[in-house]
N, C-alpha and C positions, 0 to 999 in steps of 0.2 A: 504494500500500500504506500501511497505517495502522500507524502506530505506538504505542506505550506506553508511561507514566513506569514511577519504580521501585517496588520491592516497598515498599520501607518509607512510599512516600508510596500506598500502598494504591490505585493507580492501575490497571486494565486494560483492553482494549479486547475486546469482544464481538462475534462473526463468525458470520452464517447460521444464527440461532437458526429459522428457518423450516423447516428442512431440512436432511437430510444432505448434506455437501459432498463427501464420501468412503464412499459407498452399497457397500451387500453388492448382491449379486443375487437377491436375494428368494427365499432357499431357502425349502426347506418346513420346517416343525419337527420337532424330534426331539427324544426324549427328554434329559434330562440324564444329564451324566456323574459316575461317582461318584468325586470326588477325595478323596485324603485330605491334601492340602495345603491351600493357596490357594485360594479361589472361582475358578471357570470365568472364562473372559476371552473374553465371548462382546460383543460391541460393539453386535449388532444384535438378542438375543435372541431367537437361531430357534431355541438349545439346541443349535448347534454351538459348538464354541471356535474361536475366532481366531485368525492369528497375528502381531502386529507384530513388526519386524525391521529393527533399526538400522542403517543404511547410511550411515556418520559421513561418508566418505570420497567420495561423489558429488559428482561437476560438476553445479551445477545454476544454468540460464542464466549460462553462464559462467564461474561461479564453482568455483575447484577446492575441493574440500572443503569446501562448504557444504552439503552432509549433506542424507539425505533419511529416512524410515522407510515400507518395505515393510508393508502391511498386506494379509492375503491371508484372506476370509472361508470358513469350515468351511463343509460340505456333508453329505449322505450318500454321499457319493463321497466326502471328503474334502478335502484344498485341492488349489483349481487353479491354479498358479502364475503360468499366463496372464491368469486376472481378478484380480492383484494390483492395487492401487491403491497408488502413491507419492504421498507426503505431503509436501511441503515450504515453504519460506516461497517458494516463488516465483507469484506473484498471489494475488490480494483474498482467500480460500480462509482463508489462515494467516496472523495480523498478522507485520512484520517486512519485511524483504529478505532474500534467501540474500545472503551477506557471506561473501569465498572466508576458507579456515579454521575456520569458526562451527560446524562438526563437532553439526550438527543431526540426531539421533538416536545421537550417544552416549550419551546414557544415556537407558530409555525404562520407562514402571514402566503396570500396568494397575492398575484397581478402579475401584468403584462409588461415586465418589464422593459424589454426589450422593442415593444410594439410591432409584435411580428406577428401579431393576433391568434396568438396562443399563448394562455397563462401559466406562469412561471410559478414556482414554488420553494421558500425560501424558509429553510428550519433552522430555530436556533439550539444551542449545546451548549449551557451556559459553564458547566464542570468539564467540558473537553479541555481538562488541564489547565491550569490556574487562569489562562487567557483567555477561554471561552472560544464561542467559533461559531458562525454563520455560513450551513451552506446554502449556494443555489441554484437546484434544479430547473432546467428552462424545458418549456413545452413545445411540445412539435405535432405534425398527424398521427405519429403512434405514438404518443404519449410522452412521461418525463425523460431528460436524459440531459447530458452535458453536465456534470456536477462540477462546482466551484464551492469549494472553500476559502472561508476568510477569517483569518485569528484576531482577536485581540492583542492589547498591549499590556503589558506586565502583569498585575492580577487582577485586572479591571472583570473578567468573567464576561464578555460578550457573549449575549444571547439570550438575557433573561425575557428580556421580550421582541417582537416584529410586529412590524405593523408597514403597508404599500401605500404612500402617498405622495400625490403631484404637490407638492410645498411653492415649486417657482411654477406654474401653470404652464408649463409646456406641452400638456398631453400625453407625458408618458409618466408613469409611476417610479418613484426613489422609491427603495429599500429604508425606513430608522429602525435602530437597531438599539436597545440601551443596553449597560451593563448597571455594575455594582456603583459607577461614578462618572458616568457622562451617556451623553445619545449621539448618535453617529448617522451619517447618511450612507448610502452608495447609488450610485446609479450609473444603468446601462447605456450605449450607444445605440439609436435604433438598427436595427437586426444584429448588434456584437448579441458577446457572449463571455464579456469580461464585466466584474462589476467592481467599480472604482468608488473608492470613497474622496467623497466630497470635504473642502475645505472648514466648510461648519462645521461646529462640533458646540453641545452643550454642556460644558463640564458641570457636572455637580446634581445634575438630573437625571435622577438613573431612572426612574418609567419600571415600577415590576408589570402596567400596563397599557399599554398604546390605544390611541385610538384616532381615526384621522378623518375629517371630510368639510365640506366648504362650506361654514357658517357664515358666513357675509355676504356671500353671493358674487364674491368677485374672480371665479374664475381658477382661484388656487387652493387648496386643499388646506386646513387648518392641524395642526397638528394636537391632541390630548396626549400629557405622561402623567401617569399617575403613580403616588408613594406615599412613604408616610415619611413626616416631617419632624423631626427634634421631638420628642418626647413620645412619638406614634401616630400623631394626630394626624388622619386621611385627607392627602392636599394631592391637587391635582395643577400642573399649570399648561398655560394654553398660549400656545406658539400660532400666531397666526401667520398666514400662507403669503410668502415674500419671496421675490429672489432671489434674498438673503439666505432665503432658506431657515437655518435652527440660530444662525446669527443676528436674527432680528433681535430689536430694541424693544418692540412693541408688545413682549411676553407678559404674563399676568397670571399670578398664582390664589386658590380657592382654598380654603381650609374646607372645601366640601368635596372630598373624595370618595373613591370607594373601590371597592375587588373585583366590578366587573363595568365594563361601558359598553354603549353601540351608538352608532352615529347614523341618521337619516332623515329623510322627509316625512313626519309624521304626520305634519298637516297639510300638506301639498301647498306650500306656497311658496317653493323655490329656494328655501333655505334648509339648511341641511340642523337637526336636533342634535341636541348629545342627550343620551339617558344613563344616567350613572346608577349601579347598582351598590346599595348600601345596606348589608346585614348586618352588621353588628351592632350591638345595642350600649356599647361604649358612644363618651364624648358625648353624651346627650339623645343619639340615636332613641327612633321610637321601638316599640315592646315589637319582636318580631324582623325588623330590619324594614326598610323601605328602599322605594328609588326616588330619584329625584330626575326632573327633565327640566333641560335649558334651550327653548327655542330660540334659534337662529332669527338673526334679521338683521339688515344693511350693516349695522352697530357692529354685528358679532354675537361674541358671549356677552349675557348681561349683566351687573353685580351679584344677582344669586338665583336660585333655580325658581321657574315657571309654578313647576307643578312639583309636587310629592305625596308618593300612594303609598301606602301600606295595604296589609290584607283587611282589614276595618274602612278603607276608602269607598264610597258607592256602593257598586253590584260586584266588587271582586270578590270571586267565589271564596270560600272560608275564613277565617278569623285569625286575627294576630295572636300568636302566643308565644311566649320566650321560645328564644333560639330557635325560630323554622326557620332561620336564616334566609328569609325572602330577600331577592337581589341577588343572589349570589352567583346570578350569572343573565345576562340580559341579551335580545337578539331582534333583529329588525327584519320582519318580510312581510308578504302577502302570502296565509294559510288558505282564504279563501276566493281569491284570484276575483275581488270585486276593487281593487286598483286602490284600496285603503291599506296603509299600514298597520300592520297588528305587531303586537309586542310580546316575545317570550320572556317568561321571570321566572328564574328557578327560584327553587326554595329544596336548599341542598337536605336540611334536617328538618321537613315537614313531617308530621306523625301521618298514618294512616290508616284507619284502623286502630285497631289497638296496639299495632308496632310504634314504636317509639324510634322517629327519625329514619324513616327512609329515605326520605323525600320526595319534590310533587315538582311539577310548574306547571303555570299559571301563563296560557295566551291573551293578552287583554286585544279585542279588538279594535279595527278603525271604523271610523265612521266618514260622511261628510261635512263634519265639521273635528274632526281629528280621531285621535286616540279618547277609547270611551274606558269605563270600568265595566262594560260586559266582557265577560272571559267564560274562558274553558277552562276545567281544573285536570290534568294530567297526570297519574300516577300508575303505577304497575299493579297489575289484575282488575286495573279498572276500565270500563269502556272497550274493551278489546285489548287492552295494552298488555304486553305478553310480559311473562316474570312473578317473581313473588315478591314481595315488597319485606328486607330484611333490614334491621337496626342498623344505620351507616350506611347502607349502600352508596349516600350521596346521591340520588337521579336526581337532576337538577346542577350538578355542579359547574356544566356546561351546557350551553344554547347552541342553537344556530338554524337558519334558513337555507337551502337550495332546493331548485325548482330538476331534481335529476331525471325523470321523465318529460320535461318540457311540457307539461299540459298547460302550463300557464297559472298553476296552482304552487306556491313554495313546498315545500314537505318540513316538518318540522325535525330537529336533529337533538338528540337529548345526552348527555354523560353521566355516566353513574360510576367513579370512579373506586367507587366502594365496593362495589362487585362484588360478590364470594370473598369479603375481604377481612380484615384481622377486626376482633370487637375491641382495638384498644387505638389511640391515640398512633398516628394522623388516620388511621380505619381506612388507607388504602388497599385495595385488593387487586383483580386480575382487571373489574374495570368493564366496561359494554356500553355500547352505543346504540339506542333505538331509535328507527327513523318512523316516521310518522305522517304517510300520504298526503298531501292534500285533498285528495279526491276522494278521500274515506280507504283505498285498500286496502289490506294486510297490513299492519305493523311490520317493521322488519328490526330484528336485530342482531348485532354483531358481535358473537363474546370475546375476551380478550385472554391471552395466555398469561399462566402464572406470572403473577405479580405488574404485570403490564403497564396498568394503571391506564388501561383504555379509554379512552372519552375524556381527557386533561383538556383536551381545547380541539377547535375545528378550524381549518384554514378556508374557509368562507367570506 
């Protein structure tokens, strides 16, 4: 296996530019789907969406927790979970070694980097040795391949998060990448296949979450990093979208953070939302956790958020009670393909029944005049949902939207990181993913192998 110097000596190693090394199945094409967030995260452009799926937690050759990422290509049937394809550093395939810890697929961010109209896939590996490392896989007609690795510097830990966005509005997506103590850019050349890091650089804002999209309406993408600030307290600060890029002046930090965000048009008026997810019931938080929403307009971000729900808000289906951890993971689509945004919220330690903490989410719908408090409540063995609902599973710990049969309907994408997993503190397990039609089909789900920790995040 080959290796790579570091980011700042602008060093990287280039892998199977001949070919896909990580191939779809040669579906047939389908139309596209009409999102109102983020561009499609189709790898192989057959006009299906894709799903990658971080698996930080995998043994692989040996190594415990050298992390792998699940990528499973759409269809007109939808994903098959059987022709999934794992991804990791172990042979020629991906520069590097799996290295036990190096937790490769914590963090995993999709776009078109390259603007070759097929999206690219970029994992990070924040323990691949004390400087972390970002690779990235670029997409072609059979799927991913060309892998690029990129190291951090000293023990900065690059890769704790990713997140694709146009920052100087040129039309094609940067890579930010944060570590333990700064956020970093890269970006491609249209049709390369090298990814350079750019001269900004944010020291001192390490992002354990990204989130990125154009709140002002002017064309360049805004950047969210979120963390906690001198004493814990959940602060998020907000880079707006320059050609300065992470060097602007015009940045501005919130002491209203939180452990999961998504960014979108919730109310159709051209400006792009942020929704923050906030469980915990520290700093003042309410009984159960909440979200809070900041809608966009000409301004930006505004001094504080819009709106804030908890499970006592309206018609959100059941009750606030300590620690269901509502929030703790948030996602932006269309479930019912009526051209309104609906909202997924996990709620990682939701009761069920008489289990204690398996967890739920909760879709709140859109309407024509925005997002409402009518919802759907989602748990295992309920409504069709396949599984048994056990203490920690975590369902809920991860969201996400893609539309993998193109009907024009999102499918809704769930993580239970707890899986078949240990009943003691952090209660990760093997981990499973359940997707969830939009059109009513079959539930589908995906188990994850020992210790996996399946379903950590979605690159959607």
């Amino acid at each position: 296996m080959r290796r790579v110097g570091a980011v700042s000596s602008a060093v990287a190693v280039l892998v199977g530019l001949a070919g896909a090394l990580f191939p779809g199945a040669g579906h047939a094409t389908g139309g596209a789907s009409p999102r109102m967030t983020d561009s499609v995260v189709d790898f192989d452009g057959d006009g299906f969406e894709d799903l990658a799926v971080g698996a930080p937690g995998a043994t692989v050759a040996g190594q415990a927790a050298a992390g792998l990422v699940s990528v499973t290509y759409g269809s007109a049937l939808g994903l098959d979970p059987a022709a999934s394809v794992r991804i990791s550093q172990d042979g020629p395939e991906v520069p590097g070694d799996p290295l036990a810890t190096a937790r490769f697929g914590a963090a995993v961010a999709s776009g078109d980097f390259n603007s070759d109209g097929f999206t690219d896939l970029a994992v990070g590996a924040l323990n691949d040795t004390d400087t972390g490392s970002v690779t990235m896989l670029f997409g072609s007609a059979t799927g991913l391949g060309g892998a690029v690795r990129m190291t951090g510097s000293g023990d900065e830990h690059l890769g704790v998060a990713l997140v694709a966005a146009d920052m100087d509005g040129n039309g094609r997506p940067e890579l930010v990448a944060s570590s333990y103590t700064r956020l970093v850019r890269f970006t491609v050349v249209r049709g390369g296949y090298i990814p350079v890091q750019t001269k900004d650089v944010a020291e001192g804002y390490d992002g354990s979450v990204l989130a990125a999209g154009d709140m002002n309406g002017d064309g360049r993408e805004d950047l969210f990093s979120f963390y906690s600030a001198v004493g814990g307290t959940p602060t998020f600060t907000y880079f707006p979208g320059s050609r300065s890029g992470l060097a602007t002046t015009s940045f501005v930090s919130h002491y209203e953070g939180g452990v999961a965000a998504a960014v979108g048009d919730l109310d159709k008026d051209g400006y792009a939302d942020l929704v923050v997810g906030r469980p915990t019931e520290v700093f003042s938080n309410p009984l159960g956790g909440e979200i809070s929403i900041w809608y966009g307009s000409r301004q930006g971000l505004g001094n504080a958020p819009s709106t804030r729900l908890t499970q006592d808000s309206g018609e959100i289906p059941d009750v606030a009670e300590e620690q269901d951890y509502f929030g703790s993971a948030v996602a932006i689509g269309d479930m019912n393909g009526d051209s309104h945004a609906d909202l997924a919220v996990g709620a990682q330690y939701e009761g069920v029944g008489d289990v204690a903490r398996p967890g739920a989410v909760t879709v709140l719908l859109g309407g024509v005049d925005g997002l409402t408090t009518n919802g759907v409540w989602y748990a295992q063995n309920e409504a069709g949902i396949p599984g048994t609902p056990a203490s920690y599973d975590q369902f809920g710990w991860a969201t996400g939207f893609g539309d993998f049969d193109s009907d024009g309907r999102d499918d809704l994408v769930i993580g239970a990181v707890g899986e078949n997993g240990t009943q003691s503190y952090p209660y990760y397990g093997d981990g499973a993913v359940t997707i969830l039609p939009g059109t009513g089909h079959d539930a589908i789900v995906m188990p994850g192998g020992p210790g996996d920790r399946l379903g950590w995040l979605f690159g959607l």
